[in-house]
N, CA, C and O atoms as a Maestro MAE file, in Angstrom:
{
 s_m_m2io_version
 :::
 2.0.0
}

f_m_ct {
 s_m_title
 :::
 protein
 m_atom[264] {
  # First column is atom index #
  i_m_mmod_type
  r_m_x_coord
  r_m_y_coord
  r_m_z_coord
  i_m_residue_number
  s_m_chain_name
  s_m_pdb_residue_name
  s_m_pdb_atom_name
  i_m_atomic_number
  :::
  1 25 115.980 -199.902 59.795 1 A "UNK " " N  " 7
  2 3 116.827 -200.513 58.775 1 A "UNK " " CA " 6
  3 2 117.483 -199.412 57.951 1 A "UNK " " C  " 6
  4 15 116.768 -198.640 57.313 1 A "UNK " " O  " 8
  5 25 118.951 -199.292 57.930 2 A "UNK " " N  " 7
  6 3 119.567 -198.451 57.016 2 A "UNK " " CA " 6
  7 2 119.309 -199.013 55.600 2 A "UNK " " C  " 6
  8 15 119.111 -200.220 55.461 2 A "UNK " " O  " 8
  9 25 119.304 -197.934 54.254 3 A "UNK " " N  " 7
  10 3 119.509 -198.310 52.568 3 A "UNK " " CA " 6
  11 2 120.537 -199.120 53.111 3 A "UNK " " C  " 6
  12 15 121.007 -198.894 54.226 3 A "UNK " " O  " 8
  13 25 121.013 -200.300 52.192 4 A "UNK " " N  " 7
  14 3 122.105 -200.536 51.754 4 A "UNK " " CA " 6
  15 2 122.012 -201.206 50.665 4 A "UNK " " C  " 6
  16 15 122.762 -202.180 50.598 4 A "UNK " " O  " 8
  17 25 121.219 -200.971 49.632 5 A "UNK " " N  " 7
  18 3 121.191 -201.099 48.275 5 A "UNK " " CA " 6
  19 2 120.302 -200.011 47.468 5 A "UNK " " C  " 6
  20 15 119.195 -199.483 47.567 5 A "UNK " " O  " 8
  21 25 121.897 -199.971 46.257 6 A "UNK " " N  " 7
  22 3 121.813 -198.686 45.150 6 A "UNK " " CA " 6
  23 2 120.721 -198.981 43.918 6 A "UNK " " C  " 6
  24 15 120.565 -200.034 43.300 6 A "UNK " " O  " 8
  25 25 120.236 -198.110 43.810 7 A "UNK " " N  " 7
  26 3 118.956 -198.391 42.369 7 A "UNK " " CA " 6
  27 2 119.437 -199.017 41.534 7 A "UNK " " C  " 6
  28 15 118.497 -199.556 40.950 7 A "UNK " " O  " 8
  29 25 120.657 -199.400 40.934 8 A "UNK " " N  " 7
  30 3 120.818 -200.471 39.998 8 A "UNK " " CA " 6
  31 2 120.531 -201.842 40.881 8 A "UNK " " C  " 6
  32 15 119.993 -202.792 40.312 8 A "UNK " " O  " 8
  33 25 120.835 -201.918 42.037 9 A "UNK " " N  " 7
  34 3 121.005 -203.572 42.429 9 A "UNK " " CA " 6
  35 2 119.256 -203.717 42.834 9 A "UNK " " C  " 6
  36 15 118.833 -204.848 43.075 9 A "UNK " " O  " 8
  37 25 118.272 -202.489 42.892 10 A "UNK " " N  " 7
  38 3 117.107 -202.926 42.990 10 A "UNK " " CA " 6
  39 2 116.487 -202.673 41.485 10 A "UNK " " C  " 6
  40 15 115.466 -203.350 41.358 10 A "UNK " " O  " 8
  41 25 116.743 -202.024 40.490 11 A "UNK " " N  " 7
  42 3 116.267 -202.899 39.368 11 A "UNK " " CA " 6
  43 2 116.742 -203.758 39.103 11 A "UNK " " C  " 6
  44 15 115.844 -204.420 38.583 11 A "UNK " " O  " 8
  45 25 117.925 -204.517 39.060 12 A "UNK " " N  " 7
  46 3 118.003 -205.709 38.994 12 A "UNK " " CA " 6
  47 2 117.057 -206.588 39.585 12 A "UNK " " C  " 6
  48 15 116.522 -207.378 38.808 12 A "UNK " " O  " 8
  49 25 116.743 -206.630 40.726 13 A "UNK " " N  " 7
  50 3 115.697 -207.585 41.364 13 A "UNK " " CA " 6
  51 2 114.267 -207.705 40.981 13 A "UNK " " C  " 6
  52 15 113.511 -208.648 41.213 13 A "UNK " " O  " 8
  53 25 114.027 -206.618 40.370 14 A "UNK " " N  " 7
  54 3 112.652 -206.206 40.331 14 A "UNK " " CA " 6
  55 2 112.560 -207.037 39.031 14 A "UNK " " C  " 6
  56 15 111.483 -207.615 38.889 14 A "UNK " " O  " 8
  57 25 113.747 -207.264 37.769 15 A "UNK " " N  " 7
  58 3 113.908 -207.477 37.059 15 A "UNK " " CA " 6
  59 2 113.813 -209.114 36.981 15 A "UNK " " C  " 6
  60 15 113.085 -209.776 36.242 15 A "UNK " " O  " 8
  61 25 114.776 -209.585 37.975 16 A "UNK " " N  " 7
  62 3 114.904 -210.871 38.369 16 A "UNK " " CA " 6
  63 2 113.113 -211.237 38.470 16 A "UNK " " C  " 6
  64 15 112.322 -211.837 37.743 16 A "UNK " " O  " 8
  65 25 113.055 -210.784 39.293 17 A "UNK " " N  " 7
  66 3 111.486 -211.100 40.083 17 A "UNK " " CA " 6
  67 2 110.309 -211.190 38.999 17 A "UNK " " C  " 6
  68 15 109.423 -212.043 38.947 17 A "UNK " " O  " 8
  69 25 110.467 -210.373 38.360 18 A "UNK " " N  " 7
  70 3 109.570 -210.337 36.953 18 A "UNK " " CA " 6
  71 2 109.534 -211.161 35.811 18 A "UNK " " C  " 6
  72 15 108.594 -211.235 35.020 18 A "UNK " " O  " 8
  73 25 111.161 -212.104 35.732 19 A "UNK " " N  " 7
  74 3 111.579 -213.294 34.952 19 A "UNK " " CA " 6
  75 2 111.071 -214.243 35.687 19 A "UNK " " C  " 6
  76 15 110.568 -215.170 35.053 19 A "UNK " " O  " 8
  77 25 111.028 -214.345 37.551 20 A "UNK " " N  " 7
  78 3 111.052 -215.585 38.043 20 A "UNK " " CA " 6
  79 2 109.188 -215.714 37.904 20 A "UNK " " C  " 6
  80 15 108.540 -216.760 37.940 20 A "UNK " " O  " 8
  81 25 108.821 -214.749 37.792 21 A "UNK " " N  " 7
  82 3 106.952 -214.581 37.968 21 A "UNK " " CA " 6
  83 2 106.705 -215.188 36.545 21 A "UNK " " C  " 6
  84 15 106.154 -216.273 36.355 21 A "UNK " " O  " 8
  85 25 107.038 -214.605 35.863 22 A "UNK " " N  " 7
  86 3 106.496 -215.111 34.028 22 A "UNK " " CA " 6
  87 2 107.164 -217.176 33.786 22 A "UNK " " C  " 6
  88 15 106.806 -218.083 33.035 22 A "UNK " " O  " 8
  89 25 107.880 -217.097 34.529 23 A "UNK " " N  " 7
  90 3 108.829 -218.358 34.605 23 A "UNK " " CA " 6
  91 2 107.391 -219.938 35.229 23 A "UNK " " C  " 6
  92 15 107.017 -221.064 34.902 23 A "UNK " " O  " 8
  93 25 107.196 -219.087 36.042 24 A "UNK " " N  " 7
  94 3 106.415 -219.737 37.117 24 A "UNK " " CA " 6
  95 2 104.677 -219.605 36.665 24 A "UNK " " C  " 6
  96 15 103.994 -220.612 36.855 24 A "UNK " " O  " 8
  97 25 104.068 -218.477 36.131 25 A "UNK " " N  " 7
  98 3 102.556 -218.336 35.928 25 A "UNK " " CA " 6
  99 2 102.843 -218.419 34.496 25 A "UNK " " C  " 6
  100 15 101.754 -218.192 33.970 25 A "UNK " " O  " 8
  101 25 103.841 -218.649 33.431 26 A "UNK " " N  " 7
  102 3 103.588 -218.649 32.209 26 A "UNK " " CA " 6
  103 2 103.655 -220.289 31.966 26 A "UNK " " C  " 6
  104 15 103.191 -220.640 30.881 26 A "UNK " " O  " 8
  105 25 104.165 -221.340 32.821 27 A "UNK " " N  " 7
  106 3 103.890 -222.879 32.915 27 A "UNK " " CA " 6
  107 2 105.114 -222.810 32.606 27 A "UNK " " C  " 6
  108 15 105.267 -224.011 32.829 27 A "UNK " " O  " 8
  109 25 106.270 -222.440 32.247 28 A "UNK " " N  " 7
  110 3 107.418 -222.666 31.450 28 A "UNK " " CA " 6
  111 2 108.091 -223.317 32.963 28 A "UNK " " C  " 6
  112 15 108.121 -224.547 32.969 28 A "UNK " " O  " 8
  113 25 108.462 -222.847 33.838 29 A "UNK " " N  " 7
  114 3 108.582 -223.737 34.620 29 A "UNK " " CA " 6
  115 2 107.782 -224.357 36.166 29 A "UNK " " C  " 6
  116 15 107.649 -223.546 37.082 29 A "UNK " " O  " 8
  117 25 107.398 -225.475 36.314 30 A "UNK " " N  " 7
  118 3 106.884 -226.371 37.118 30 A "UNK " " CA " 6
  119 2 107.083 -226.863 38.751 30 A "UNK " " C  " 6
  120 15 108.163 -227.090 39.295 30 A "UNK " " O  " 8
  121 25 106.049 -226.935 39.220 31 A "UNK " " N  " 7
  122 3 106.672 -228.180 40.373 31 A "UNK " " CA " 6
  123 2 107.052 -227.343 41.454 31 A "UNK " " C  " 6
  124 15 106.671 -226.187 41.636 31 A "UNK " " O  " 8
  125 25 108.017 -228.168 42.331 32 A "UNK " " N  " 7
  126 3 109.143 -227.375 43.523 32 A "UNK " " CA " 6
  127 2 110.148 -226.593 42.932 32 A "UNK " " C  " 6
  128 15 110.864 -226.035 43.763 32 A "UNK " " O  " 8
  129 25 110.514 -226.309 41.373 33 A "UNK " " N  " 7
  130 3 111.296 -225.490 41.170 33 A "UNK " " CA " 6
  131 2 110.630 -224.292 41.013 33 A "UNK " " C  " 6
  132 15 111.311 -223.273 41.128 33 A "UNK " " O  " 8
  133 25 109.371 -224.177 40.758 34 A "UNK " " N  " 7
  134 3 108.516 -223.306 40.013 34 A "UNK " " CA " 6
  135 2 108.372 -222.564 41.599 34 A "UNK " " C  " 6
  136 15 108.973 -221.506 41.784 34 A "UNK " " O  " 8
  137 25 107.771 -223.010 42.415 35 A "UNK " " N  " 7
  138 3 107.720 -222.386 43.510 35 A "UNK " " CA " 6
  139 2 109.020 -221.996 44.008 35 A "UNK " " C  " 6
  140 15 109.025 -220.812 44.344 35 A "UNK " " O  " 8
  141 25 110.149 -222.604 44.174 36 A "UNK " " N  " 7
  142 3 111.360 -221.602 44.649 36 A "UNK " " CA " 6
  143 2 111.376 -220.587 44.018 36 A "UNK " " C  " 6
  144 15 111.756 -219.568 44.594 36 A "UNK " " O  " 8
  145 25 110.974 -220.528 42.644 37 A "UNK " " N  " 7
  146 3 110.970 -219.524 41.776 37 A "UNK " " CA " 6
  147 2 110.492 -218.369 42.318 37 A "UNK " " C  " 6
  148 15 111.007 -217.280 42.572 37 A "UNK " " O  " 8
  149 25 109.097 -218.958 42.479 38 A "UNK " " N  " 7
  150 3 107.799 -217.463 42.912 38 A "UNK " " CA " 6
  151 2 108.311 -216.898 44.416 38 A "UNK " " C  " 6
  152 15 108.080 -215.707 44.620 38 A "UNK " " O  " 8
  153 25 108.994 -217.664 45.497 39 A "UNK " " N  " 7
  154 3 109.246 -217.038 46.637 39 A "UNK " " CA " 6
  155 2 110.459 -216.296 46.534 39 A "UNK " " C  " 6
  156 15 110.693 -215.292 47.207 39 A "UNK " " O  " 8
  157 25 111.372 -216.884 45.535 40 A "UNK " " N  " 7
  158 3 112.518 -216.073 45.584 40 A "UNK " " CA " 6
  159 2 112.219 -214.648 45.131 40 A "UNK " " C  " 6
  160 15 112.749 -213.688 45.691 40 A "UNK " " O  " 8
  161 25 111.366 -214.514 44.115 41 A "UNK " " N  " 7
  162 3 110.676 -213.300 43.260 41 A "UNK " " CA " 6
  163 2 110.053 -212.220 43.946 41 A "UNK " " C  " 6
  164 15 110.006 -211.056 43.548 41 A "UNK " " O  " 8
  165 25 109.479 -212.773 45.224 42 A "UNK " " N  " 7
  166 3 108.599 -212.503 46.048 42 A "UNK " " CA " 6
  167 2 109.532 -211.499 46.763 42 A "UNK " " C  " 6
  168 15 109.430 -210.272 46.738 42 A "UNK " " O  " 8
  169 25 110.875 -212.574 47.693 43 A "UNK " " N  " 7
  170 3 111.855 -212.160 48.485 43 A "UNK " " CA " 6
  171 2 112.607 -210.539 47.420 43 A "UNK " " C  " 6
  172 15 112.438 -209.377 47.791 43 A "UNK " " O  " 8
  173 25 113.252 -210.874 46.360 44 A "UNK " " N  " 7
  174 3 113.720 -209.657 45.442 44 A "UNK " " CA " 6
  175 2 113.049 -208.544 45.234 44 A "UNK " " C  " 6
  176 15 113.473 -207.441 44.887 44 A "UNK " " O  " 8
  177 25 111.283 -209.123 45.618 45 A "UNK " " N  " 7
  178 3 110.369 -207.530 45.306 45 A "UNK " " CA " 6
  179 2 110.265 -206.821 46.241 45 A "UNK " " C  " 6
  180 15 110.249 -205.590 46.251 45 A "UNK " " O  " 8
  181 25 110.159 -207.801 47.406 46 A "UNK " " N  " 7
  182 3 110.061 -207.072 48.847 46 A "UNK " " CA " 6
  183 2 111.464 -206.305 48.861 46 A "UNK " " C  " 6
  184 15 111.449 -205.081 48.987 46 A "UNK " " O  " 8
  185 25 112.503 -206.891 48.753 47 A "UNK " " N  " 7
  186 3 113.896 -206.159 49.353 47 A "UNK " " CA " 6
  187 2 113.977 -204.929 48.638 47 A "UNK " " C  " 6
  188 15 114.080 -203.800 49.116 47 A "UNK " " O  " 8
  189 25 113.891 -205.450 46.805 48 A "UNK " " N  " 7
  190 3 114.069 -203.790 46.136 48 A "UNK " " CA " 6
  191 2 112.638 -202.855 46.900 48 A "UNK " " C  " 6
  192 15 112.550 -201.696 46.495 48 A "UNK " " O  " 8
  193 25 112.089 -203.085 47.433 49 A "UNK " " N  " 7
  194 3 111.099 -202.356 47.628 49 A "UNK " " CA " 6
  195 2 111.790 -201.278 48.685 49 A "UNK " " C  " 6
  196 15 112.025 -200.103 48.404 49 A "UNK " " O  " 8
  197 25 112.048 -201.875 49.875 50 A "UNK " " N  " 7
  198 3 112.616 -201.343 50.864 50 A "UNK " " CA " 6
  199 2 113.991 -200.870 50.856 50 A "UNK " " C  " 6
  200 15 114.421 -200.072 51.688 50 A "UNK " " O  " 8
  201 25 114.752 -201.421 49.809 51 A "UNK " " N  " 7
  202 3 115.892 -200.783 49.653 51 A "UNK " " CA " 6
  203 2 116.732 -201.625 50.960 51 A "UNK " " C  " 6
  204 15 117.509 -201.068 51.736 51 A "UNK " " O  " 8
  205 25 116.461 -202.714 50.978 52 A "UNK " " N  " 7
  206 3 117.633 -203.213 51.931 52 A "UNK " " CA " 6
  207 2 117.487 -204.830 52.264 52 A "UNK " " C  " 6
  208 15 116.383 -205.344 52.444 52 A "UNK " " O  " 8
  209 25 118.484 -205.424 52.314 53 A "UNK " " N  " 7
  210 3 118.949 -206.488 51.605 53 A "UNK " " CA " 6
  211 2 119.825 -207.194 53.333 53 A "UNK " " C  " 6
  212 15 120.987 -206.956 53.663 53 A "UNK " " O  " 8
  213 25 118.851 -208.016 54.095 54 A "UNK " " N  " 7
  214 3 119.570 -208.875 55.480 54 A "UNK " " CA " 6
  215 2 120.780 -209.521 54.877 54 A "UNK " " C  " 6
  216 15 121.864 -209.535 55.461 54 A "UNK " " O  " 8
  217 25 120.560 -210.109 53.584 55 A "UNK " " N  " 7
  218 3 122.222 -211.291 53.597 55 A "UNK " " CA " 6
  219 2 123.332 -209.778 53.627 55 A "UNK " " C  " 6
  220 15 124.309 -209.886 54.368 55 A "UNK " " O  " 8
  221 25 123.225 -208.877 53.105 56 A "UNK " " N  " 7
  222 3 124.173 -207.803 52.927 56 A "UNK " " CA " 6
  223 2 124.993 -207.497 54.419 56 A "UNK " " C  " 6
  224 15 126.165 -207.122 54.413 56 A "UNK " " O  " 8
  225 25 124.200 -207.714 55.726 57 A "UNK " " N  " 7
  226 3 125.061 -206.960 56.469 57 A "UNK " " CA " 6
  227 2 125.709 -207.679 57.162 57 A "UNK " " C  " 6
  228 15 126.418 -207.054 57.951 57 A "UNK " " O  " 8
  229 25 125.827 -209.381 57.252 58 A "UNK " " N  " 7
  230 3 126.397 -210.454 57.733 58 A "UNK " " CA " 6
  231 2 128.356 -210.016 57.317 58 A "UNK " " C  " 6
  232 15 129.433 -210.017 57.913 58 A "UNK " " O  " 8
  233 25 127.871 -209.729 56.075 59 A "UNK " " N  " 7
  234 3 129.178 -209.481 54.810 59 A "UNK " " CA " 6
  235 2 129.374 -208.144 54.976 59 A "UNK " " C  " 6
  236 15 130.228 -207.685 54.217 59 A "UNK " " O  " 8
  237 25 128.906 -207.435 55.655 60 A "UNK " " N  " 7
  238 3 129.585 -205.925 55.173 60 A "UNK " " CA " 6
  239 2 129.151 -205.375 53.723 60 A "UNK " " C  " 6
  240 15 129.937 -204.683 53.076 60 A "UNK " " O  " 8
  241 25 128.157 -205.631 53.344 61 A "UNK " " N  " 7
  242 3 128.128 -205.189 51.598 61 A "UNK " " CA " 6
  243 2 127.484 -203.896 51.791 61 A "UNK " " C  " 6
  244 15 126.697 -203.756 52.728 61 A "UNK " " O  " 8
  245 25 127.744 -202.930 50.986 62 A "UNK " " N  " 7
  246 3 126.453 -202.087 50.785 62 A "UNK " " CA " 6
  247 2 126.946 -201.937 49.197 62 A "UNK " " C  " 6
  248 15 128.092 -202.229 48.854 62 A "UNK " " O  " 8
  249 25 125.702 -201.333 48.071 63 A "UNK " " N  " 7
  250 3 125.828 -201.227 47.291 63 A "UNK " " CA " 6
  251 2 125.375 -199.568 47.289 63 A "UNK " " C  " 6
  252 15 125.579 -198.908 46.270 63 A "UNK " " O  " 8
  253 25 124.770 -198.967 48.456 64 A "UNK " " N  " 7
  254 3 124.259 -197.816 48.402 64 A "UNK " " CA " 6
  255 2 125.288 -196.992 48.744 64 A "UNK " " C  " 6
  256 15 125.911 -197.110 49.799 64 A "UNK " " O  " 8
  257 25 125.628 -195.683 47.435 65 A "UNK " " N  " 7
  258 3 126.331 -194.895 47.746 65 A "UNK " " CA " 6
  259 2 126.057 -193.534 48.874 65 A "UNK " " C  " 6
  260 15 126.989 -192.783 49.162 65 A "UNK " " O  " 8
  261 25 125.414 -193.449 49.138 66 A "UNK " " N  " 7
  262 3 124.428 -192.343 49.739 66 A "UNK " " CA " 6
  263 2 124.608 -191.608 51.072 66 A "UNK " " C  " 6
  264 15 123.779 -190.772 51.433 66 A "UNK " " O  " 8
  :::
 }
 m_bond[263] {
  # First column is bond index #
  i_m_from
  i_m_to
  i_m_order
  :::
  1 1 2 1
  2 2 3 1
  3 3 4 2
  4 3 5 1
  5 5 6 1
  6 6 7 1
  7 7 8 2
  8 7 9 1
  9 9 10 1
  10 10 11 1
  11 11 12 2
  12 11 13 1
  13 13 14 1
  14 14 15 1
  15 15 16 2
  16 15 17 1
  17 17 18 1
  18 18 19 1
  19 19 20 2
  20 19 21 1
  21 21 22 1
  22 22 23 1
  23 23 24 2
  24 23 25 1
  25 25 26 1
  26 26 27 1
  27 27 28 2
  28 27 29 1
  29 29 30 1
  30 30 31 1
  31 31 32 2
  32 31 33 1
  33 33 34 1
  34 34 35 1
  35 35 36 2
  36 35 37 1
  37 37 38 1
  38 38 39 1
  39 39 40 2
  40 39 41 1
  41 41 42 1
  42 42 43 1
  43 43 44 2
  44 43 45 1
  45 45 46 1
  46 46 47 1
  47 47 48 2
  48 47 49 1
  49 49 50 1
  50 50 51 1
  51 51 52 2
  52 51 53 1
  53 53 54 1
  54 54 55 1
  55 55 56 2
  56 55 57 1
  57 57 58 1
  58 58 59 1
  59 59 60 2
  60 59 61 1
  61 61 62 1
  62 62 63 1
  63 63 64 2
  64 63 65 1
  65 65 66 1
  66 66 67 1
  67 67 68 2
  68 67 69 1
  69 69 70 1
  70 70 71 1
  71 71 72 2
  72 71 73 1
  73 73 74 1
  74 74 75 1
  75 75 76 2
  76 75 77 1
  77 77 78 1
  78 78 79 1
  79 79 80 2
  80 79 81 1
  81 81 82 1
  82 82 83 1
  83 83 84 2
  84 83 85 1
  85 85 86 1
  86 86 87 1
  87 87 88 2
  88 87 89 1
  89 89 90 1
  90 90 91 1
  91 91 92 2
  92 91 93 1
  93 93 94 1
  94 94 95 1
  95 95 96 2
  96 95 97 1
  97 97 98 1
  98 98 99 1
  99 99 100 2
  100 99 101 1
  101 101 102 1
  102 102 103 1
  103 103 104 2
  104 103 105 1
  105 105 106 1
  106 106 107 1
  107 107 108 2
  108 107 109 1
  109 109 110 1
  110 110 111 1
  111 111 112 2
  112 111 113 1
  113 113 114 1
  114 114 115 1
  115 115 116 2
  116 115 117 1
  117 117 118 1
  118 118 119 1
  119 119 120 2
  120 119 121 1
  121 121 122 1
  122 122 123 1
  123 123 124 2
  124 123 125 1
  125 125 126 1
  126 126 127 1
  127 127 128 2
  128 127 129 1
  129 129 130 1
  130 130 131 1
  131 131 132 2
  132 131 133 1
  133 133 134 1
  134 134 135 1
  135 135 136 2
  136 135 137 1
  137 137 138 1
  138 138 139 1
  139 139 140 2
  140 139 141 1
  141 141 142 1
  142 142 143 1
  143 143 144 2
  144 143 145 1
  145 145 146 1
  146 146 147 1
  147 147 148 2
  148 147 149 1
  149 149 150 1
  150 150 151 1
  151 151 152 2
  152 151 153 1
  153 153 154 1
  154 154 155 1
  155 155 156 2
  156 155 157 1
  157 157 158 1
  158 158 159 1
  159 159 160 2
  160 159 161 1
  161 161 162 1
  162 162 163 1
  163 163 164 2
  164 163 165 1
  165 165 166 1
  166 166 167 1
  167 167 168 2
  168 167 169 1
  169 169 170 1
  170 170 171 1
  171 171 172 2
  172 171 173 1
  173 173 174 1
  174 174 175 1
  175 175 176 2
  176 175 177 1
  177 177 178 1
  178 178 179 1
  179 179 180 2
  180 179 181 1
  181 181 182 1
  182 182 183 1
  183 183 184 2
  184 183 185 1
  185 185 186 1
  186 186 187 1
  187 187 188 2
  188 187 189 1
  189 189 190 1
  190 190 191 1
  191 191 192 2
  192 191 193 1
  193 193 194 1
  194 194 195 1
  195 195 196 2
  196 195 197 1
  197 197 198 1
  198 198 199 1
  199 199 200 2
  200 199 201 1
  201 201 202 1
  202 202 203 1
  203 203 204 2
  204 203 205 1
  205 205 206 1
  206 206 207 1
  207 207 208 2
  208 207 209 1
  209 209 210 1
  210 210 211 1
  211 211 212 2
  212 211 213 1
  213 213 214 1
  214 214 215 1
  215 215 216 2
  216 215 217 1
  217 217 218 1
  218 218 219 1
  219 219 220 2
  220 219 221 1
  221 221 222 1
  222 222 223 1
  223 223 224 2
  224 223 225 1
  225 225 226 1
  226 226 227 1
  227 227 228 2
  228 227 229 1
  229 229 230 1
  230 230 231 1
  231 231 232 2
  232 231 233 1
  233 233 234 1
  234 234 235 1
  235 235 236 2
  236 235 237 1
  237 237 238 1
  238 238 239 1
  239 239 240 2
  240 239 241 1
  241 241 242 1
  242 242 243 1
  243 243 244 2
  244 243 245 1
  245 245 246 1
  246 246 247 1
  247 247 248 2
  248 247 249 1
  249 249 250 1
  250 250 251 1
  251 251 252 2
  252 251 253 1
  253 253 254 1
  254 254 255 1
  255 255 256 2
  256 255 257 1
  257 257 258 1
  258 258 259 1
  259 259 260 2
  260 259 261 1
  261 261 262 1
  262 262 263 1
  263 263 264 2
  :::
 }
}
């Protein structure tokens, strides 16, 4: 797998992921939304992790200058 995402677009996620976690284990939100929540969070930690992002190459995106 090539980078194709730049350290801002993975703190963003990490960021995301950390709103959708407190969202979901703080009760604030519930149910089947609460869980899209935690997998999406899940999906954003894994990707910033690895630095690379599958919907990106359908589209041509990269955000990585490198």
């Amino acid at each position: 797998m090539k980078r194709n995402m730049s350290n801002l677009d993975r703190i963003i996620r990490v960021i995301l992921a950390a709103v959708f976690a407190y969202l979901y284990f703080g009760g604030i939100v519930t149910g089947a939304l609460g869980i899209v929540l935690l997998v999406l969070a899940a999906i954003f930690l894994l990707t910033a992790i690895v630095a690379f992002c599958p919907l990106y190459v359908p589209f041509k995106i990269s955000t990585y200058k490198g």
